[in-house]
N, CA, C and O atoms as CSV, one atom per row, in Angstrom:
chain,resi,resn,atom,element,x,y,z
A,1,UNK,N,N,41.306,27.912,-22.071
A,1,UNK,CA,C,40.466,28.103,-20.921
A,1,UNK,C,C,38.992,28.155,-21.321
A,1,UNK,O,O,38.174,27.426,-20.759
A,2,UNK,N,N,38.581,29.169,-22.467
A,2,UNK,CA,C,37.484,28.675,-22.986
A,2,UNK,C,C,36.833,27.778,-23.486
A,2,UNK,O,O,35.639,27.829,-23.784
A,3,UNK,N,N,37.645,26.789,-23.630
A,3,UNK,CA,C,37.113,25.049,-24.025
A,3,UNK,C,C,36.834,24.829,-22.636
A,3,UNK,O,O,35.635,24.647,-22.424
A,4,UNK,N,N,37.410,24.798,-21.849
A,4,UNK,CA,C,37.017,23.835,-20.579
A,4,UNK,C,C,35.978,24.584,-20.191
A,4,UNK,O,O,35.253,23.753,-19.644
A,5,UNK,N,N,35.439,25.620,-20.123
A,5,UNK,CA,C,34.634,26.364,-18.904
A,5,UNK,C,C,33.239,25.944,-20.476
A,5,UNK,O,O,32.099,25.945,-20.012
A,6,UNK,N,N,33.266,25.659,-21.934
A,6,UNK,CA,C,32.082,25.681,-22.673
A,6,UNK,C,C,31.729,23.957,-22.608
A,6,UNK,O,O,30.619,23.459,-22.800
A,7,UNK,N,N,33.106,23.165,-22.256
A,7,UNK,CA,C,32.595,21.819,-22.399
A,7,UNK,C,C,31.912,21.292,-20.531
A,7,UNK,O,O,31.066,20.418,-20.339
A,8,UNK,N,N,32.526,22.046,-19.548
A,8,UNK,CA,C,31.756,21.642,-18.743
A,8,UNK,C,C,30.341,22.276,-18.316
A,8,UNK,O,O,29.621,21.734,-17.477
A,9,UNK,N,N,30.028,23.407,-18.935
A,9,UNK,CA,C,28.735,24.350,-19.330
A,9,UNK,C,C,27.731,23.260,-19.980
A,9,UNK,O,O,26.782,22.921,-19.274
A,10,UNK,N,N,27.829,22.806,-20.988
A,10,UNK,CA,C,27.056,21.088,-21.669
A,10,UNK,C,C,27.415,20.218,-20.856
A,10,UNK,O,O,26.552,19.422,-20.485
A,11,UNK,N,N,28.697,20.101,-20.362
A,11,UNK,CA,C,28.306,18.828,-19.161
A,11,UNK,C,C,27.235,19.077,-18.026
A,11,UNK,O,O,26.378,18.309,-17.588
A,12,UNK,N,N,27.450,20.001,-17.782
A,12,UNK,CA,C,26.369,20.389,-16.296
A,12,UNK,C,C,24.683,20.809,-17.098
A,12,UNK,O,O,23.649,20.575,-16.473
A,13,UNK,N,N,24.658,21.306,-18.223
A,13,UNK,CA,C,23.092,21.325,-18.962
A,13,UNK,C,C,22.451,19.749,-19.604
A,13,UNK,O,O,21.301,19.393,-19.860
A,14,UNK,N,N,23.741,19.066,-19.709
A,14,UNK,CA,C,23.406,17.304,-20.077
A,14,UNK,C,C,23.278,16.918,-18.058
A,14,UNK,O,O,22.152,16.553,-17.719
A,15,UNK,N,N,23.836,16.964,-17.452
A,15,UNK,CA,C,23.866,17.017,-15.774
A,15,UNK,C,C,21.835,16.798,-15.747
A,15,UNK,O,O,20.982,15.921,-15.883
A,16,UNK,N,N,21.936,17.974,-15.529
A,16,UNK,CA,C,20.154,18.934,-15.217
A,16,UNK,C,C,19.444,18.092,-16.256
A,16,UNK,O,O,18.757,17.205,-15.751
A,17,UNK,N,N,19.434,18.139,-17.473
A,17,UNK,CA,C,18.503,17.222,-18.623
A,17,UNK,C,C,18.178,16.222,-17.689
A,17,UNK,O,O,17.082,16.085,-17.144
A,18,UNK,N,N,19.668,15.196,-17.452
A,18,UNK,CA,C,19.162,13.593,-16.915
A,18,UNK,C,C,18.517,13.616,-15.932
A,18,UNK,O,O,17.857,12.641,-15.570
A,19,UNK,N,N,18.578,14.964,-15.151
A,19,UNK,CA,C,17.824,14.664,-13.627
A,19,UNK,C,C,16.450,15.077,-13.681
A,19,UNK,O,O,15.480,14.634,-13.067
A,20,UNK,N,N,16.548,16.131,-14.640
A,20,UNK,CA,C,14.734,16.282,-14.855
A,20,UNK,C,C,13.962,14.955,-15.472
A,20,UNK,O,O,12.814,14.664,-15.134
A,21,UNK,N,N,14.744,14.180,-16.429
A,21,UNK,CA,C,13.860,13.470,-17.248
A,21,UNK,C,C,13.664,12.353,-16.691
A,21,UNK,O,O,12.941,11.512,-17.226
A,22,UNK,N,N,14.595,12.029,-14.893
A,22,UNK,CA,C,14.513,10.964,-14.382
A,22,UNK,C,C,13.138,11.322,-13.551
A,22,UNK,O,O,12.306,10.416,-13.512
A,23,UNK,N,N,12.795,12.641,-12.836
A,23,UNK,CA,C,11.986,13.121,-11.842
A,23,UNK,C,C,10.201,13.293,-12.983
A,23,UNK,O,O,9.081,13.639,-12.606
A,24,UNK,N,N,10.538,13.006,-13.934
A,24,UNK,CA,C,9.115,13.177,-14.768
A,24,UNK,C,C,8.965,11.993,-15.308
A,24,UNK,O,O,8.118,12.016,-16.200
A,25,UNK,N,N,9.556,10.723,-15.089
A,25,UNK,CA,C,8.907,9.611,-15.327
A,25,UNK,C,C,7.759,8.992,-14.576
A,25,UNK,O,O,7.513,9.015,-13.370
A,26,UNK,N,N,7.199,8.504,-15.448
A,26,UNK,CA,C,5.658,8.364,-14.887
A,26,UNK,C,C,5.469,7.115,-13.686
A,26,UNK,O,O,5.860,5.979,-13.951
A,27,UNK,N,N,4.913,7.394,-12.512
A,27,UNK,CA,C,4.982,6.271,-11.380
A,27,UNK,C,C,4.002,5.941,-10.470
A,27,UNK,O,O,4.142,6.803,-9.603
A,28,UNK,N,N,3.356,5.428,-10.230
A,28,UNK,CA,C,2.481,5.275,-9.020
A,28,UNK,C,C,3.050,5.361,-8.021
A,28,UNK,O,O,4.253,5.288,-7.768
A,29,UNK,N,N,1.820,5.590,-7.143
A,29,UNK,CA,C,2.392,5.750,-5.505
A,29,UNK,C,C,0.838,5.170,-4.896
A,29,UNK,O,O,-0.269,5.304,-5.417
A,30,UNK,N,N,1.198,4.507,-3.645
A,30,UNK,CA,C,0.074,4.378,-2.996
A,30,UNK,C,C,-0.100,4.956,-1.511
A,30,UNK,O,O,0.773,5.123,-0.660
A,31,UNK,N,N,-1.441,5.207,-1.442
A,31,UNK,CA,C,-1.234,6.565,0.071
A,31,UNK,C,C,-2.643,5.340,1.014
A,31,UNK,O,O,-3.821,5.449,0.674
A,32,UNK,N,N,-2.323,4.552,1.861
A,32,UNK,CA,C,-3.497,4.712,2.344
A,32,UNK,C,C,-4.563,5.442,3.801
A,32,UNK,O,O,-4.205,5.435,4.979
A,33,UNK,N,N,-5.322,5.771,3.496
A,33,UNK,CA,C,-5.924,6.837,4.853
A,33,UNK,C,C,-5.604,5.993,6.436
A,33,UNK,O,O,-5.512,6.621,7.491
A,34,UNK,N,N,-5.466,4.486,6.339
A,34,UNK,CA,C,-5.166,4.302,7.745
A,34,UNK,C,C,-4.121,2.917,7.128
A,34,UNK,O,O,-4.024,2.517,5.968
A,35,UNK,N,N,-3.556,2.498,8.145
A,35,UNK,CA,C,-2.640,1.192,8.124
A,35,UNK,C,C,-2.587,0.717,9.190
A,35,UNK,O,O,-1.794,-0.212,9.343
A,36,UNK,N,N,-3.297,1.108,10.179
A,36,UNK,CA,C,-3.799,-0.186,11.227
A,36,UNK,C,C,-4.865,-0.294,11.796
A,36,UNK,O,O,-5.198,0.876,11.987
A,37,UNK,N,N,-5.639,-0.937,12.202
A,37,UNK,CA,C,-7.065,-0.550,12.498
A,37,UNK,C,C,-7.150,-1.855,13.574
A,37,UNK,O,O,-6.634,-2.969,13.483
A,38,UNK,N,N,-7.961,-1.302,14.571
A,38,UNK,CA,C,-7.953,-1.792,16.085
A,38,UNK,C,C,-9.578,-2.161,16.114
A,38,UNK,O,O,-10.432,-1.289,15.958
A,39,UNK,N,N,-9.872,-3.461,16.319
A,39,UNK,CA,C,-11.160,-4.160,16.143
A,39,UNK,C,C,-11.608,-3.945,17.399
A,39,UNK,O,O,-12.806,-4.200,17.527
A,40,UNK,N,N,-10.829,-3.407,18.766
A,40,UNK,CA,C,-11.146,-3.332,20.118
A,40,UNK,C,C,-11.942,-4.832,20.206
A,40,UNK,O,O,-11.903,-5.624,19.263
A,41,UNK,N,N,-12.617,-5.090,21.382
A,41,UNK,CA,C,-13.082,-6.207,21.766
A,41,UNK,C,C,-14.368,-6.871,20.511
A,41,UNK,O,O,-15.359,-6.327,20.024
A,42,UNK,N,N,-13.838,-8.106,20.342
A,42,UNK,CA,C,-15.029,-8.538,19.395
A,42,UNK,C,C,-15.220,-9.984,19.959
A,42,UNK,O,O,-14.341,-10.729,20.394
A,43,UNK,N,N,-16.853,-10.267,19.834
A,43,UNK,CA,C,-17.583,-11.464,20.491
A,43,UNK,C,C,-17.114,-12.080,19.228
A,43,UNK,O,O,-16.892,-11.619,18.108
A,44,UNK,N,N,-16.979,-14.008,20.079
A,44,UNK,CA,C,-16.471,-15.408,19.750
A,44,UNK,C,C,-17.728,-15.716,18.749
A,44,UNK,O,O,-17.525,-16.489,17.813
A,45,UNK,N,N,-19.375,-14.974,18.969
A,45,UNK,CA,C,-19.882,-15.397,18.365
A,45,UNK,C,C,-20.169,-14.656,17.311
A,45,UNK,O,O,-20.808,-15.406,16.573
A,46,UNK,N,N,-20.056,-13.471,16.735
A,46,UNK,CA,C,-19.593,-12.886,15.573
A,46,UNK,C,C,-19.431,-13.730,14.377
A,46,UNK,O,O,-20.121,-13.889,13.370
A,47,UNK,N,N,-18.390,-14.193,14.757
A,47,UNK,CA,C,-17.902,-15.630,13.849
A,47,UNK,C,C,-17.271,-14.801,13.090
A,47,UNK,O,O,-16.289,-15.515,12.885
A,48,UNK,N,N,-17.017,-13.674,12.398
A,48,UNK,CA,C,-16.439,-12.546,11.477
A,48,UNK,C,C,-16.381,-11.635,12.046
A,48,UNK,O,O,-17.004,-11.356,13.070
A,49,UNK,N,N,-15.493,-10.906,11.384
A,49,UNK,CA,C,-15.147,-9.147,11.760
A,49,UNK,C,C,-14.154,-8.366,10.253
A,49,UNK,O,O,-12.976,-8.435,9.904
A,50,UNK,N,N,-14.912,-7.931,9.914
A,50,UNK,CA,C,-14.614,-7.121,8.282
A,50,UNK,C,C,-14.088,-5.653,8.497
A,50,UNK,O,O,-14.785,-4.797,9.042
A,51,UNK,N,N,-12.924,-5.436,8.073
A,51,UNK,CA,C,-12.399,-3.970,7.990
A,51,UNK,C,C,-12.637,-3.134,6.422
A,51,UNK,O,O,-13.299,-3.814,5.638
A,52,UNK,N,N,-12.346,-2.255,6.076
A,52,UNK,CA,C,-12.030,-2.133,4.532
A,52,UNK,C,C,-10.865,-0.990,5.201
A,52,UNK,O,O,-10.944,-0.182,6.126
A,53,UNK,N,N,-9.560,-1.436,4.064
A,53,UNK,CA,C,-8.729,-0.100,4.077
A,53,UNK,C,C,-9.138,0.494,2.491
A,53,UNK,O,O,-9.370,-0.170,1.481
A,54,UNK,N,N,-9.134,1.886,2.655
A,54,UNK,CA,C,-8.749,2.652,1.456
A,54,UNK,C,C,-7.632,2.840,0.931
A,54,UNK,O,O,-6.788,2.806,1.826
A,55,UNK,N,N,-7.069,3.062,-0.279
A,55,UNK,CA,C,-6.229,3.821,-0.724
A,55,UNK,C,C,-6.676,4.727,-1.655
A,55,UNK,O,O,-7.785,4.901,-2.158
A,56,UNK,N,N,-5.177,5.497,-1.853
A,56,UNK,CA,C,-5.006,6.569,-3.858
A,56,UNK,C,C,-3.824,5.998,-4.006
A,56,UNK,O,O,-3.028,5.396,-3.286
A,57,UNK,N,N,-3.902,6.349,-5.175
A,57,UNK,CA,C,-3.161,6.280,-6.196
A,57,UNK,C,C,-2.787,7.882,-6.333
A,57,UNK,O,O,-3.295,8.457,-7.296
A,58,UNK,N,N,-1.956,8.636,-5.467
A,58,UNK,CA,C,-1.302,9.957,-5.414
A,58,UNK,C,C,-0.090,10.114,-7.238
A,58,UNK,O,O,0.094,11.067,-7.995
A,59,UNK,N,N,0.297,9.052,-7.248
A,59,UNK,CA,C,1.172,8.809,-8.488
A,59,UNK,C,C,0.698,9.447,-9.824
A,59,UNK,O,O,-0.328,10.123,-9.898
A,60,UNK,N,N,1.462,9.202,-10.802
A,60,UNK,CA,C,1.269,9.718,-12.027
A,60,UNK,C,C,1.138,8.704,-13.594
A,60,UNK,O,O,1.032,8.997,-14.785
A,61,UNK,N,N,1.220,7.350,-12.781
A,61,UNK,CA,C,0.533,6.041,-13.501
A,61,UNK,C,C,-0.108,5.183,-12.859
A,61,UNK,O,O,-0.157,4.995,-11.644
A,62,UNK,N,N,-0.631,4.633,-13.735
A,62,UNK,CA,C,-1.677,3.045,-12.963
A,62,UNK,C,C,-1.347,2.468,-11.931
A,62,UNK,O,O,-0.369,1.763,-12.179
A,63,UNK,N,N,-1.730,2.377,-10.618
A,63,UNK,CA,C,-1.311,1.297,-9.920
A,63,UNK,C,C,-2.068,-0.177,-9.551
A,63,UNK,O,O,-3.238,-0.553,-9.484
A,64,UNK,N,N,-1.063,-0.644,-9.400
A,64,UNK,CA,C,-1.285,-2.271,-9.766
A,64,UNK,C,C,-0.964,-3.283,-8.093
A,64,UNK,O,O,-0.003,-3.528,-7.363
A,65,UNK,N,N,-2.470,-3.605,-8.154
A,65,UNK,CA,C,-2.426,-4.356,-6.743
A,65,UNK,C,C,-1.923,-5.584,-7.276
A,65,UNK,O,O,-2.650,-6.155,-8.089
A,66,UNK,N,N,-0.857,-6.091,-6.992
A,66,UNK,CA,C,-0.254,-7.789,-7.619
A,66,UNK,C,C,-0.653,-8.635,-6.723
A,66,UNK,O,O,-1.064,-9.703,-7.178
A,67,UNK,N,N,-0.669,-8.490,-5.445
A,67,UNK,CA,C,-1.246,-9.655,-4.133
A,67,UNK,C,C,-1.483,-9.356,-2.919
A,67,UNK,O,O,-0.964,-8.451,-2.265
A,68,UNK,N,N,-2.286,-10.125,-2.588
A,68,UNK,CA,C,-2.332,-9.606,-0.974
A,68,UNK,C,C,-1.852,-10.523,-0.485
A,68,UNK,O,O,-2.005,-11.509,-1.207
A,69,UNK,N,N,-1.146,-10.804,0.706
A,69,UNK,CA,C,-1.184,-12.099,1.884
A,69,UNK,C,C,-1.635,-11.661,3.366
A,69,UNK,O,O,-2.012,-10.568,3.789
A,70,UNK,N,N,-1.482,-12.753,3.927
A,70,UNK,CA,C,-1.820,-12.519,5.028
A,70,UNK,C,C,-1.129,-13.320,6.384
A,70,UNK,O,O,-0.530,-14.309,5.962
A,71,UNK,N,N,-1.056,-13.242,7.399
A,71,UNK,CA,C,0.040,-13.420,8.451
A,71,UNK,C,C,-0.462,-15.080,8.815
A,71,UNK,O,O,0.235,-15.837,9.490
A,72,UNK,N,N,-1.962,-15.507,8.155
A,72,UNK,CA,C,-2.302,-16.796,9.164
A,72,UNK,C,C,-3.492,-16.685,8.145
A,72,UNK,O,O,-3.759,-15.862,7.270
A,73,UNK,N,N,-4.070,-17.763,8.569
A,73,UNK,CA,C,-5.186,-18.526,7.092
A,73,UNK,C,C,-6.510,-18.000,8.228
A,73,UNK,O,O,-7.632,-18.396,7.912
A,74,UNK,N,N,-6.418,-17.282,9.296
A,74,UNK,CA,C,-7.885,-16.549,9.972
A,74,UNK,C,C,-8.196,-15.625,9.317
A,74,UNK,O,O,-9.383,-15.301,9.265
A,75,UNK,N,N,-7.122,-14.855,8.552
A,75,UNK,CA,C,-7.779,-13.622,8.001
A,75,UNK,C,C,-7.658,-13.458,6.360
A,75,UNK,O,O,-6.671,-13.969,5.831
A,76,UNK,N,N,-8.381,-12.939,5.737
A,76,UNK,CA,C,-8.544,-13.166,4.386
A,76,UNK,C,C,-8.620,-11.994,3.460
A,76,UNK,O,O,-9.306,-11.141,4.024
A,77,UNK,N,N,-8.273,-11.628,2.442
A,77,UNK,CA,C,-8.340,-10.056,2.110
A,77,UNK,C,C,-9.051,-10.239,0.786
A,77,UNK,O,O,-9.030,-11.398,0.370
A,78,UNK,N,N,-9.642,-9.393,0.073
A,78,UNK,CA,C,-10.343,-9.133,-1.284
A,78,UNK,C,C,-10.050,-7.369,-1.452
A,78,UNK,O,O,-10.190,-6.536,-0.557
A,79,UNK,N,N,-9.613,-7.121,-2.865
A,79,UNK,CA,C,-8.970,-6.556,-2.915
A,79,UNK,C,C,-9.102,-5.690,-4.591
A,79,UNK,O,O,-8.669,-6.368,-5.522
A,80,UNK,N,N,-9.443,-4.832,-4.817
A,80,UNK,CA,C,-9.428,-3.650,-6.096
A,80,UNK,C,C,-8.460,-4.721,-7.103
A,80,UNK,O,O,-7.259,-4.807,-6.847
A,81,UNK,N,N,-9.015,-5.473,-8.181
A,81,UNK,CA,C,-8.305,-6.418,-8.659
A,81,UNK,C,C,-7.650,-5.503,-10.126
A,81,UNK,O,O,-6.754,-5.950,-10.841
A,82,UNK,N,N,-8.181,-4.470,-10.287
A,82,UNK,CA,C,-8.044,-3.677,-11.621
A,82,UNK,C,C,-7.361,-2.237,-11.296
A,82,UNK,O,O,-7.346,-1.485,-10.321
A,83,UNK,N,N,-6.800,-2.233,-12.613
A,83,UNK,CA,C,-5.440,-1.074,-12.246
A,83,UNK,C,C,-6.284,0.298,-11.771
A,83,UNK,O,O,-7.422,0.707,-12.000
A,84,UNK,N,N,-5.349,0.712,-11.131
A,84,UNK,CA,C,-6.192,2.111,-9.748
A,84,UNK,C,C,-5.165,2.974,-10.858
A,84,UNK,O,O,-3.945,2.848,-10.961
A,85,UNK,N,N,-6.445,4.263,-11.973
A,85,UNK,CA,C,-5.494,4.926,-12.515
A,85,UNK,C,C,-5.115,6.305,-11.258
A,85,UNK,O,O,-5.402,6.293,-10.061
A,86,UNK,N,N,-4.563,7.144,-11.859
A,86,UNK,CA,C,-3.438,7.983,-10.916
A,86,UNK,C,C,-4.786,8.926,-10.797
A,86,UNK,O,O,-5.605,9.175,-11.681
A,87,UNK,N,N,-4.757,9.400,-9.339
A,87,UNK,CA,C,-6.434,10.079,-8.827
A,87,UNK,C,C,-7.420,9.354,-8.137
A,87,UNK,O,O,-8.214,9.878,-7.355
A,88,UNK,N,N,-7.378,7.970,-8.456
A,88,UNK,CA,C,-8.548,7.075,-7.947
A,88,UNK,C,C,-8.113,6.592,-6.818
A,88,UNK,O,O,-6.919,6.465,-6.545
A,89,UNK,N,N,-9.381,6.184,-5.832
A,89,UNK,CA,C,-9.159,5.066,-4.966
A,89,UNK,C,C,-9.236,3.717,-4.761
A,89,UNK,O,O,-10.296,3.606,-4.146
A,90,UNK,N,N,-8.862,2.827,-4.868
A,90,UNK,CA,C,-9.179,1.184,-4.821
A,90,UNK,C,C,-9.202,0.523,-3.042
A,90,UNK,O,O,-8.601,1.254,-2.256
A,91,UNK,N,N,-9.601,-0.279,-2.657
A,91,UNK,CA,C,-9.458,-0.869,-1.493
A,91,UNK,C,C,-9.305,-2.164,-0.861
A,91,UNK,O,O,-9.259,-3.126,-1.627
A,92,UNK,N,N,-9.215,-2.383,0.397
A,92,UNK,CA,C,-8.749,-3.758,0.578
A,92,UNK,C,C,-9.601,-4.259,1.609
A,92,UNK,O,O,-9.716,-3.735,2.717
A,93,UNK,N,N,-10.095,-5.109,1.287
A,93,UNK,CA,C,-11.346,-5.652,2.836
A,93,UNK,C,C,-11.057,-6.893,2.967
A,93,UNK,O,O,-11.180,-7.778,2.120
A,94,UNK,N,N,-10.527,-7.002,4.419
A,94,UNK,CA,C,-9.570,-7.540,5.006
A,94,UNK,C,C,-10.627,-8.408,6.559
A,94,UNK,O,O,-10.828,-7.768,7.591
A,95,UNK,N,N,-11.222,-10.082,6.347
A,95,UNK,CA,C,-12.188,-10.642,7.091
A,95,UNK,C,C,-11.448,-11.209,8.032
A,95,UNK,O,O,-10.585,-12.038,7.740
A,96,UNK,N,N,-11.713,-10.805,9.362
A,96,UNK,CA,C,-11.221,-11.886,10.489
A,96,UNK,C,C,-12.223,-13.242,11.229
A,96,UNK,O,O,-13.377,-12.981,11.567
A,97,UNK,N,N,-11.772,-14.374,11.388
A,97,UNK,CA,C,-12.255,-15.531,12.060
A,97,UNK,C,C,-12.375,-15.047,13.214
A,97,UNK,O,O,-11.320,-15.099,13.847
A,98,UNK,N,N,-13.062,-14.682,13.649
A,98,UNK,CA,C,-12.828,-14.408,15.335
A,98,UNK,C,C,-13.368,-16.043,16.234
A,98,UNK,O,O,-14.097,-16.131,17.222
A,99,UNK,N,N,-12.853,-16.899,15.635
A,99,UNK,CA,C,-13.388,-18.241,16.425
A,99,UNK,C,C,-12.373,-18.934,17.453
A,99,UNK,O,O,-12.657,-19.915,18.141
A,100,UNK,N,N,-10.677,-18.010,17.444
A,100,UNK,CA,C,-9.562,-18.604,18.587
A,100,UNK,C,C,-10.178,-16.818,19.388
A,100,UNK,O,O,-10.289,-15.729,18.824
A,101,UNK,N,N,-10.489,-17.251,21.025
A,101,UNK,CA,C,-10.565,-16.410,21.577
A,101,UNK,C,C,-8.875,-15.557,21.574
A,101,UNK,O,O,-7.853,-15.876,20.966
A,102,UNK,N,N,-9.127,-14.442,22.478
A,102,UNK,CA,C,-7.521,-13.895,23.248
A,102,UNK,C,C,-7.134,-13.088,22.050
A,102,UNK,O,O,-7.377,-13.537,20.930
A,103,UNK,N,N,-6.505,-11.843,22.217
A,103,UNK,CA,C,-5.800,-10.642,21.692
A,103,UNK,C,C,-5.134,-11.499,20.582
A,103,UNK,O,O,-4.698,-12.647,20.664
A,104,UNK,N,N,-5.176,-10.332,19.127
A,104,UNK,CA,C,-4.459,-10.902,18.309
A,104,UNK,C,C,-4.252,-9.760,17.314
A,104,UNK,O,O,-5.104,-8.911,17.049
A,105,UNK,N,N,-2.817,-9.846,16.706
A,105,UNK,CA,C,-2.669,-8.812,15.595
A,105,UNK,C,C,-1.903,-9.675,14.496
A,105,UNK,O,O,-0.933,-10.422,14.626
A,106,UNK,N,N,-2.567,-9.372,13.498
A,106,UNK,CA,C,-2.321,-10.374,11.972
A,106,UNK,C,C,-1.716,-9.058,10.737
A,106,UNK,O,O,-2.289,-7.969,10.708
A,107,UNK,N,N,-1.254,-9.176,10.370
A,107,UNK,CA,C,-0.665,-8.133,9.280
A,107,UNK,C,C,-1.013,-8.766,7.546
A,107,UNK,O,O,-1.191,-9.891,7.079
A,108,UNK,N,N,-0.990,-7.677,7.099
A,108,UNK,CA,C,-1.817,-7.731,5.736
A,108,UNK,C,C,-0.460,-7.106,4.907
A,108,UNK,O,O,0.179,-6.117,5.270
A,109,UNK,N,N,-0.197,-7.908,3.748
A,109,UNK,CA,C,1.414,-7.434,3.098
A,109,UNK,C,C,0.459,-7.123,1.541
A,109,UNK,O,O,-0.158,-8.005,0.944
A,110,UNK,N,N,0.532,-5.821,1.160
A,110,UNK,CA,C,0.218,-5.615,-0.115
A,110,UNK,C,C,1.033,-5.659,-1.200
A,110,UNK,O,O,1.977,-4.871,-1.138
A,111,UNK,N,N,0.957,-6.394,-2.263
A,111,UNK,CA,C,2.470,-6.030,-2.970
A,111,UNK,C,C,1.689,-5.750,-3.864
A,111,UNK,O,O,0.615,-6.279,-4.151
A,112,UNK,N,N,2.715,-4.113,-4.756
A,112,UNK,CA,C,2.241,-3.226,-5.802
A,112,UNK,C,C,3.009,-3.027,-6.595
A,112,UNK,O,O,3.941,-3.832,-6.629
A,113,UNK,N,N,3.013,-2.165,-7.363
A,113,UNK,CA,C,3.680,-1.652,-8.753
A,113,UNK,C,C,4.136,-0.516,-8.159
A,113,UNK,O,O,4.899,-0.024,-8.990
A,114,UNK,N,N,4.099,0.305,-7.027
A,114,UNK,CA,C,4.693,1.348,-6.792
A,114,UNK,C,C,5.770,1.476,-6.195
A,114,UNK,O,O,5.981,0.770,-5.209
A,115,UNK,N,N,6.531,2.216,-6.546
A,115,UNK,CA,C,8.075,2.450,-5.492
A,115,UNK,C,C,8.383,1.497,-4.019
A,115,UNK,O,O,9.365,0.846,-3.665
A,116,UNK,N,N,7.146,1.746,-3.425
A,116,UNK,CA,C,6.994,0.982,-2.068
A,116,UNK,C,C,7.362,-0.365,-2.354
A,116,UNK,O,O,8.227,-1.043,-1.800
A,117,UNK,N,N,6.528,-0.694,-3.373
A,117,UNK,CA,C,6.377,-2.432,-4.010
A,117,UNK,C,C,5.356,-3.194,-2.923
A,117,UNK,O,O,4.262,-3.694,-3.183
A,118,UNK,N,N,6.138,-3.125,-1.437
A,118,UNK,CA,C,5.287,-3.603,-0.738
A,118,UNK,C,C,4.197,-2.696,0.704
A,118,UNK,O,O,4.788,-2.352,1.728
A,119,UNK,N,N,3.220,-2.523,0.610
A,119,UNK,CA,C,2.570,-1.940,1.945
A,119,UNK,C,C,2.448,-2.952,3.113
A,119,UNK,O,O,2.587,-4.170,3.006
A,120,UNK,N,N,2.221,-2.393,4.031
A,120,UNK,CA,C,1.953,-3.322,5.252
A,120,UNK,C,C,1.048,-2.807,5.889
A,120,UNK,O,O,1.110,-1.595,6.093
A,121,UNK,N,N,-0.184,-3.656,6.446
A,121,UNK,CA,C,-1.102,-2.894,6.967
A,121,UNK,C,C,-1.831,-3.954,8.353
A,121,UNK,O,O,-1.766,-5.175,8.210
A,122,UNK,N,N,-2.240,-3.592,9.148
A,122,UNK,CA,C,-2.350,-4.257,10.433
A,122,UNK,C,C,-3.739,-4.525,11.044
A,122,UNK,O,O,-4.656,-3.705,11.102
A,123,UNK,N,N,-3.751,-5.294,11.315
A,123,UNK,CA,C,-5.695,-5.581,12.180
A,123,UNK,C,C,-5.071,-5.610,13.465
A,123,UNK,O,O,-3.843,-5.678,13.497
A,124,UNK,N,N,-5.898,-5.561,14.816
A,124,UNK,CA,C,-5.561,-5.721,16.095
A,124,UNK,C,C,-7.051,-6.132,16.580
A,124,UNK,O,O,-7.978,-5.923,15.797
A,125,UNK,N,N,-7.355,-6.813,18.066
A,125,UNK,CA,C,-8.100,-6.691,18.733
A,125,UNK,C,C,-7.937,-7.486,19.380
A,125,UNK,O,O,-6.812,-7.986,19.367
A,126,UNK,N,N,-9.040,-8.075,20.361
A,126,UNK,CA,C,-9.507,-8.853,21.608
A,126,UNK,C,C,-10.638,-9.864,21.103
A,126,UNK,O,O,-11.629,-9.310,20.626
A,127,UNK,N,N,-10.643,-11.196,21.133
A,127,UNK,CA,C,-12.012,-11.893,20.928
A,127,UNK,C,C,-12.392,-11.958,22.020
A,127,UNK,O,O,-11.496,-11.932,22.864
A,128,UNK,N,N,-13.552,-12.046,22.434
A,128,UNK,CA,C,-14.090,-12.463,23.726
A,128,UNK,C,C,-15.264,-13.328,23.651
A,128,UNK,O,O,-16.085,-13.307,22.734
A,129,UNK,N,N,-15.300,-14.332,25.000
A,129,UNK,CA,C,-16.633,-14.900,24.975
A,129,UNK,C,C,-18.190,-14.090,25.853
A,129,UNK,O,O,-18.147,-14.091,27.084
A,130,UNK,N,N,-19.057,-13.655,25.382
A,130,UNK,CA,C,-20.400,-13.504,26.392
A,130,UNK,C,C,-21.302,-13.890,25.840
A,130,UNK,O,O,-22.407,-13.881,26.381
């Protein structure tokens, strides 16, 4: 009886080891302060309309912006091209064509190095002519 109750005592302290040493591996995370942003009405003659999103890097390694895309060739993103260490902020500025009048929402796909892998983040508004 004392074998079984000392070998599953090391099974369950080997148990706890693997789960701590899985929860302290080092990872990024990305947090950003908004993920959609509403251009409300914007004039045809503008010709542009520029957002910037922020992020952190909340994580506990480098994070790594790998690409941006975008939903349609109107909107265009530039983007923190260098690793965001864990604490910092990097960002994404994200240009709209406003040259097709009428309501429109285009989505911005971030792909990262963090758990997420991918973010999604959103423009909205109205072009108008005056």
């Amino acid at each position: 009886m004392k074998k079984i109750i000392v070998i599953s005592s090391i099974l369950a302290l080997l148990f706890v080891g693997f789960l701590f040493a899985q929860n302290t591996t080092a990872r990024p995370s990305i947090v950003f302060d908004e993920t959609i942003y509403d251009f409300g009405q914007l004039s045809r003659k503008q010709k542009k309309a520029t957002h910037v999103f922020h992020f952190k890097n909340t994580g506990t390694a480098d994070l790594i912006i790998k690409d941006v895309t975008t939903s349609c060739g109107c909107t265009v993103p530039q983007w923190t091209q260098t690793p965001i260490a864990p604490g910092q902020q990097g960002e994404i500025t994200v240009t709209y064509n406003t040259s097709t009048r009428g309501e429109f929402i285009k989505r911005i796909t971030v792909k990262n190095n963090s758990d997420l892998k991918k973010a999604l983040l959103t423009i909205k508004g109205q072009v108008i002519d005056d």
